[in-house]
MARSE-754439 format. One line per field, with one value per residue (C-alpha): x, y, z. Coordinates in steps of 0.001 Angstrom, whole numbers, m for minus. Layout:
BEGIN
u <- X / ...;
v <- Y / ...;
w <- Z / ...;
//
This chain:
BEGIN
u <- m124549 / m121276 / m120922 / m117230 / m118198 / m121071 / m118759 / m115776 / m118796 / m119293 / m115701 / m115261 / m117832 / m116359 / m116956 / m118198 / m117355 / m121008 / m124626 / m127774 / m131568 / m134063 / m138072 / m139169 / m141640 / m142873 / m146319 / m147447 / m149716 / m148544 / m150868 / m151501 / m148816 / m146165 / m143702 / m144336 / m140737 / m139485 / m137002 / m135829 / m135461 / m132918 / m132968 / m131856 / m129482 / m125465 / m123607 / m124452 / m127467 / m130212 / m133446 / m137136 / m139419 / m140112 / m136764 / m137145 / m139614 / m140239 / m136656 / m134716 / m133964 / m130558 / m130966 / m128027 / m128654 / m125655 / m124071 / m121889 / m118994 / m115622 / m117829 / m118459 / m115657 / m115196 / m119052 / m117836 / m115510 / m117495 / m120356 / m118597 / m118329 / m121792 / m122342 / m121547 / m124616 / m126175 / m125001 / m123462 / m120082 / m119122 / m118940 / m115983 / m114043 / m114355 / m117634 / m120274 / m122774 / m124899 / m126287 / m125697 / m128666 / m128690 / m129476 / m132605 / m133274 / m130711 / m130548 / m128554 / m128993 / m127362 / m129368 / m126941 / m127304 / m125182 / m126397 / m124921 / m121658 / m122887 / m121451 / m117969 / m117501 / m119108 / m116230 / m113702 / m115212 / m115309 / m111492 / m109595 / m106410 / m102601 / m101396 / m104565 / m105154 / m107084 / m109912 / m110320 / m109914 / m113027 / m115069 / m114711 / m115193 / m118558 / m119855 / m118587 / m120200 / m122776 / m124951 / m125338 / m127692 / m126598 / m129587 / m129836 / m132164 / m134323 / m136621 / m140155 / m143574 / m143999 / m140242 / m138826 / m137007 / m133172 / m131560 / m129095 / m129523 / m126823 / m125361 / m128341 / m129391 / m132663 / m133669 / m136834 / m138382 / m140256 / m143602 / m144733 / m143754 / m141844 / m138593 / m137164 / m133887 / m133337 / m130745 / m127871 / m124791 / m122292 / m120365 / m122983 / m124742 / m122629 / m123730 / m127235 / m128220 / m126158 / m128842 / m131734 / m131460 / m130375 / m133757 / m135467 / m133783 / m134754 / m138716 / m138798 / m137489 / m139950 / m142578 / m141792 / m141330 / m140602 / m139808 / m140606 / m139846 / m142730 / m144876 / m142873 / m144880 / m148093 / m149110 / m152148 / m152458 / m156144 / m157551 / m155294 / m155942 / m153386 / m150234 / m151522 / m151416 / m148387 / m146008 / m147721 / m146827 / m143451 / m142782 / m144285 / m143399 / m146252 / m146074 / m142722 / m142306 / m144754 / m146880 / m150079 / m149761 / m148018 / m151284 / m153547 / m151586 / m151416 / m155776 / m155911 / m153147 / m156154 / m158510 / m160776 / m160503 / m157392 / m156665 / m156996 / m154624 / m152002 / m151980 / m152061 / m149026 / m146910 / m147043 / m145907 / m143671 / m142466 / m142132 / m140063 / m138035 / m137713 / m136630 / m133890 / m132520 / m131909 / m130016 / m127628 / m127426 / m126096 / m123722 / m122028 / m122072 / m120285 / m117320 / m117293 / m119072 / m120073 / m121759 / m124371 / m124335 / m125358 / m128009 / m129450 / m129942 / m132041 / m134067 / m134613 / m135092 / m137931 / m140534 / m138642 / m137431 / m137341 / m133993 / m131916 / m130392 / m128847 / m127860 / m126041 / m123842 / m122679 / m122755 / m120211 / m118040 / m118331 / m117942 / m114742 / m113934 / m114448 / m113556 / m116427 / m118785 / m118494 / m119038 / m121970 / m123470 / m122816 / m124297 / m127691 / m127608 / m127687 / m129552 / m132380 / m131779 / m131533 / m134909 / m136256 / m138974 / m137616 / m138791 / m137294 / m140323 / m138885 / m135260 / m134428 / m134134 / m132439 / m129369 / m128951 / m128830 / m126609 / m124427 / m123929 / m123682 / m120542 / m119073 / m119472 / m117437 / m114663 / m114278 / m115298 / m115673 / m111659 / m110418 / m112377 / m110367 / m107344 / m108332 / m105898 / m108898 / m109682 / m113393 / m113675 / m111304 / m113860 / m116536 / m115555 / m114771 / m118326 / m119728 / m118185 / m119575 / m122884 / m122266 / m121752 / m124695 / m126953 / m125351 / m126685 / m129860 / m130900 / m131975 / m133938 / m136052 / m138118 / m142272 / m143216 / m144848;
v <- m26729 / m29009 / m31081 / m29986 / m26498 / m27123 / m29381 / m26326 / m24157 / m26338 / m26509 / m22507 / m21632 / m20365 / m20835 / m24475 / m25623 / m26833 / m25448 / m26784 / m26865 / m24030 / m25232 / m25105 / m22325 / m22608 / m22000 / m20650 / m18505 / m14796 / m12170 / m8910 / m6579 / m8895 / m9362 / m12741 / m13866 / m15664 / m18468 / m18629 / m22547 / m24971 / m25498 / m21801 / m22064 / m21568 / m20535 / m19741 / m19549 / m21968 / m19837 / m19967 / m16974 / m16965 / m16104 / m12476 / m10951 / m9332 / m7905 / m5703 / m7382 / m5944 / m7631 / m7181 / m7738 / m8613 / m9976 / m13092 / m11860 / m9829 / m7571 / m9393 / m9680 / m5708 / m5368 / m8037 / m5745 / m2434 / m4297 / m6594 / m3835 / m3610 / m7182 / m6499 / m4565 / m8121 / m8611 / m12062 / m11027 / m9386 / m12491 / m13908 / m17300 / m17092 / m15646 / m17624 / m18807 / m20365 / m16559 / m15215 / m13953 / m14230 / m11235 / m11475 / m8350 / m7482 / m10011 / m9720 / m12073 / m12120 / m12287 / m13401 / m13696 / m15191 / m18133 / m21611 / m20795 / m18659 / m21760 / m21847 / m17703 / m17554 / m19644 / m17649 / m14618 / m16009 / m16799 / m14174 / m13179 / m13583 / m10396 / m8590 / m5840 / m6774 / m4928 / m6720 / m9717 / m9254 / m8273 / m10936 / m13192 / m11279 / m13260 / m16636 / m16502 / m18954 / m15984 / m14711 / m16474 / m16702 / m17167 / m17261 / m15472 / m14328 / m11563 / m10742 / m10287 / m6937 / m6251 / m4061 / m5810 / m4966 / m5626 / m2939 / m1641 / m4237 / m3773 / m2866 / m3082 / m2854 / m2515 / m4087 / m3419 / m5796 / m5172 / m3322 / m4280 / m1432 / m1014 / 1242 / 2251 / 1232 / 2084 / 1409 / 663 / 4110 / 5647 / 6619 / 3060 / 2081 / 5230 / 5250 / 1641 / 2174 / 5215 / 2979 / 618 / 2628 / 4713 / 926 / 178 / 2780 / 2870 / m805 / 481 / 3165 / 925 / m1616 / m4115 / m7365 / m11147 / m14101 / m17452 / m19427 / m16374 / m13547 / m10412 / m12035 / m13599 / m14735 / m17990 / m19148 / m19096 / m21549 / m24729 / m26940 / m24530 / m23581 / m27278 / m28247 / m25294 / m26498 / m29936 / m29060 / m32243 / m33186 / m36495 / m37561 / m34874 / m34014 / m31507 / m29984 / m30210 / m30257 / m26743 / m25148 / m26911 / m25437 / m21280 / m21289 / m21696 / m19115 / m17059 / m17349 / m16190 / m13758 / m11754 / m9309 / m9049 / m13327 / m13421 / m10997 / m13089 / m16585 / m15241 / m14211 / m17325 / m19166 / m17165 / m17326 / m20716 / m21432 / m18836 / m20388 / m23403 / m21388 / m19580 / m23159 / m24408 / m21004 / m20795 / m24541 / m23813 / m21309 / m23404 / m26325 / m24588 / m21650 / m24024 / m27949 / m28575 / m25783 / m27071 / m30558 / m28776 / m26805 / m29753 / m31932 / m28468 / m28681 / m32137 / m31967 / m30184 / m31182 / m34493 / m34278 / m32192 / m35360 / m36236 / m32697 / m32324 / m35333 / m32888 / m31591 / m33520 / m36291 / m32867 / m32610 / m36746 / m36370 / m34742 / m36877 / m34033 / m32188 / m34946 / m35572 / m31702 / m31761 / m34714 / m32690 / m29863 / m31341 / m33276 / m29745 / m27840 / m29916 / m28690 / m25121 / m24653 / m21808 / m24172 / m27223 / m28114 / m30970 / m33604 / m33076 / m32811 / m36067 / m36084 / m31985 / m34095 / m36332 / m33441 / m31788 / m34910 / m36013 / m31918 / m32020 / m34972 / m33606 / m30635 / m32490 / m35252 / m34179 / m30377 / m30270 / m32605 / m30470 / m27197 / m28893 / m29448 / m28596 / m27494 / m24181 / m24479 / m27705 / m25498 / m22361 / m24134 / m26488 / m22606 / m21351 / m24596 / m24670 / m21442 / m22662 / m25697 / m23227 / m21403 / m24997 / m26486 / m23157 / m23342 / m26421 / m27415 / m24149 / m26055 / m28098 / m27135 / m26368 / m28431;
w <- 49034 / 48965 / 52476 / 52960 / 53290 / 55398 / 57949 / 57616 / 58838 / 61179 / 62443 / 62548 / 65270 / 68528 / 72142 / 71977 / 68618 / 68077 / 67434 / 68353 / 66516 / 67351 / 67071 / 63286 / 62859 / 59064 / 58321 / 61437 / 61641 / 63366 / 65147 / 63707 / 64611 / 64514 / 62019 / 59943 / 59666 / 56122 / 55615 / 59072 / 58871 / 58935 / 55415 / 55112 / 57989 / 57118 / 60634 / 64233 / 65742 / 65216 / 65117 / 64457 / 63669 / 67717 / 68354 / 66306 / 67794 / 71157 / 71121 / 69239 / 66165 / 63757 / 60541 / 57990 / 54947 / 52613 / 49796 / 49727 / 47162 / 47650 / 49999 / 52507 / 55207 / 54509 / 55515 / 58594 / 59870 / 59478 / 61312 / 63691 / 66829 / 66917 / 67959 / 70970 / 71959 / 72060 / 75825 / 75194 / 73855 / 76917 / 78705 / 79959 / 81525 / 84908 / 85200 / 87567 / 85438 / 88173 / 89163 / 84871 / 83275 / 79775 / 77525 / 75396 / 74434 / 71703 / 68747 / 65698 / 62589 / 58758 / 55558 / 53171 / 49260 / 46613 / 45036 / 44928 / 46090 / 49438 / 51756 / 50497 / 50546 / 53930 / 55304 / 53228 / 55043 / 58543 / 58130 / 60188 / 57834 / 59382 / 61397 / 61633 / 64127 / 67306 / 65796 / 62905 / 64351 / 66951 / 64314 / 62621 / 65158 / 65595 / 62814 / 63815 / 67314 / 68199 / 69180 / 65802 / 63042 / 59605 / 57381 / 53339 / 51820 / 55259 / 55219 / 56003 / 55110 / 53156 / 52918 / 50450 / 47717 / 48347 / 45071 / 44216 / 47979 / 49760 / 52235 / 54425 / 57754 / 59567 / 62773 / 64080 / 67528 / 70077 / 68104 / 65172 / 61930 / 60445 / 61035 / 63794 / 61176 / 57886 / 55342 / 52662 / 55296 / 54747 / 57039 / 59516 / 59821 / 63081 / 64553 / 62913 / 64197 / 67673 / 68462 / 66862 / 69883 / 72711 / 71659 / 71494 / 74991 / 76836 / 75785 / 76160 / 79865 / 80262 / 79108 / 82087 / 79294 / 81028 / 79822 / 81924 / 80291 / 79153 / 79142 / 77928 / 78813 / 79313 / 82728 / 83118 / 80838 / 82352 / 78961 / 77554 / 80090 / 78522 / 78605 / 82095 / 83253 / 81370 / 83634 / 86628 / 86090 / 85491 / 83061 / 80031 / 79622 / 76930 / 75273 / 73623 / 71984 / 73533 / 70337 / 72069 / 73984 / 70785 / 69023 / 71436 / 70992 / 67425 / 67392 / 69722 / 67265 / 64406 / 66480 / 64788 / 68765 / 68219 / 71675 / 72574 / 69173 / 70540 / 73727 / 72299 / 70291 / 72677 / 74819 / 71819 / 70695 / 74777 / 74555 / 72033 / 72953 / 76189 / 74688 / 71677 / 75079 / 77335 / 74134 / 73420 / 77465 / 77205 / 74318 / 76210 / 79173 / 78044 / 77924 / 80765 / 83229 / 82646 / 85488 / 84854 / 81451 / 82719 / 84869 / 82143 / 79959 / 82624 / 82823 / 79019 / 79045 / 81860 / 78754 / 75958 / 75996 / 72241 / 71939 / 74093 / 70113 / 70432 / 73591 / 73129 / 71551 / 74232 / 77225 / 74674 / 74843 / 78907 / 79142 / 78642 / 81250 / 84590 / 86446 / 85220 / 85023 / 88858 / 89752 / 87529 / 89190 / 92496 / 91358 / 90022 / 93200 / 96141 / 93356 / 94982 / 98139 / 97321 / 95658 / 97814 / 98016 / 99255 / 102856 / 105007 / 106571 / 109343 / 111885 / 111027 / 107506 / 107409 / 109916 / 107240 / 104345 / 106403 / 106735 / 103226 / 102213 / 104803 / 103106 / 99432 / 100822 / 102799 / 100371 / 96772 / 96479 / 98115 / 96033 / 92511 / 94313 / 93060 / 89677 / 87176 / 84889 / 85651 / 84538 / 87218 / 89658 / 89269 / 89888 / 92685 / 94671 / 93976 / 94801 / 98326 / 99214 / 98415 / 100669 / 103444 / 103009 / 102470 / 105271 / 107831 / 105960 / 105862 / 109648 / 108954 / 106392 / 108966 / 109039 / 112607 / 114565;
//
């Protein structure tokens, strides 16, 4: 794989301009019942998202499956609309990012195949040709989003082999390892693999199929002491990357118990997806709305101090901007104060919140309402309302006597 391609790769991805490392995932062991993921590492990796086995399973998973010759930006453009079932694309500047949830539950990812040369006609793929239509454009763009992993060579355990067969796509729900839809892409494959997850969507629904970071869809981690402790804690300072909880799921993964396997599995499959979804969330962040960005990344950083080398990424991108360095600084600072949880010691101490939250909004937050950058300008507006509301709540905060 020649460098220059790799850095033009590099260079191509939209909304941020950068991408940032998933957890490695190769070797580990995966519960029965669960797809066993191949080749999802960064040695593998060509464009977009950084992923790890985690990352494809308890969602829908769209695999396409292609070919890296003369094909290939056709099969981008038949395929590109569907991206947007993902959740992400539909995002847009302006949007408040403090109160956005991220989608999850929609993931699409490229296996590509072509040999030596796959770098260099990836690019020549990604590139959007002079004077297209609006259409083609988007759908192009599809596959140069962050949000979409471009993988060489990934498949799974007990795959079909697809030689002759590409283009393909598959379809791969939360659990279960055969695919929902599968087929040679044709005319009906939009319409095919559109119905494939609207019919994954809506049992995931009527199953009351929830996600909760750290734990995914399993609550109760008392049998696994260490995890349990960690989350409590809320820091893990001697233990980056949190190799002694992952350590401690992956035994319970090979346990000969089916049902303490299934469990151990999805809490560490929850937890690096916990970690892959702080990193994308950040990504798009940087750009819509630094300060969140900045806030995001201390979150990260609290269990996995690791990943500072690549966030330092991104917050070089936001240091630029002093602007948005001092609303980020802000915004980590009254993000203390409006924990649900927080709790004044006592009316002496809420006067003096109160105080210095008045000041932030007469002296910094209405100066940032001037900004000339929209993103610092944007957020400087939300921000005051949230002044207002901290400023009301905060003499409520004192414990009775």
């Amino acid at each position: 794989m020649k460098r220059t391609a790799k850095v033009i790769a590099l260079g191509i991805v939209a909304l941020g301009s950068f991408t940032l490392m998933a957890a490695p995932g190769k070797g580990d062991p995966v519960a029965q019942g669960f797809v066993n993921w191949q080749g999802v590492t960064e040695k593998k990796w060509l464009s977009g998202r950084h992923l790890c086995p985690s990352d494809l399973r308890h969602k829908i998973t769209i695999i396409f499956d292609l070919e890296a010759d003369d094909t290939l930006q056709g099969n981008f453009i038949k395929l590109g609309g569907l991206v947007q079932r993902d959740g992400i694309s539909g995002f847009h500047a302006g949007d408040n990012w403090e109160t956005r949830v991220l989608p999850r539950n929609v993931m699409f990812v490229v296996s590509l195949h072509g040999g030596k040369d796959i770098q260099e006609r990836l690019v020549a793929a990604q590139k959007i040709p002079k004077d297209s239509k609006p259409e083609v454009s988007a759908a192009i763009q599809a596959f140069r989003s962050p949000t979409v992993g471009i993988y060489e060579d990934l498949t799974y355990e007990g795959a079909p082999d697809l030689t002759g067969k590409r283009p393909y796509v598959y379809v791969m729900g939360p659990t279960g390892t055969e695919p929902l839809f599968a087929g040679t892409v044709d005319g009906k494959t939009v319409r095919d693999v559109g119905a494939a997850i609207t019919k994954a969507e809506k049992k995931m629904k009527a199953d009351g199929f929830k996600w909760i970071p750290f734990y995914g869809s399993y609550e109760d981690a008392k049998d696994y002491p260490i995890f349990a402790k960690t989350l409590l804690k809320g820091k893990t300072a001697k233990m980056a990357p949190m190799k002694p909880v992952e350590k401690e799921l992956l035994k319970g993964v090979s346990a000969k118990d089916p049902e303490k396997s299934k469990e151990a599995q999805i809490l560490f499959d929850a937890l690096n997806q916990t970690r892959s979804d702080l990193l994308m969330r950040i990504i798009l962040e940087a750009r819509e709305c630094p300060h969140r960005a900045v806030y995001d990344a201390q979150q990260l950083l609290k269990f996995w101090p690791a990943e500072r080398k690549q966030l330092d990424i991104v917050m070089a991108r936001i240091q630029k901007n002093p602007e948005a360095m001092k609303i980020a600084q802000i915004y980590c600072k009254i993000m203390v104060w409006a924990d649900p949880e927080f709790t004044c010691k006592n009316a002496g101490e809420a006067k003096k919140i109160v105080a210095e939250l008045n000041k932030i909004k007469s002296k910094d937050i209405a100066k940032l309402k001037e900004s000339k950058n929209i993103m610092v300008q944007n957020g400087a507006l939300l921000m005051d309302s949230q002044l207002d509301e901290l400023i009301s709540s905060i003499p409520l905060r004192v414990p009775e006597k």
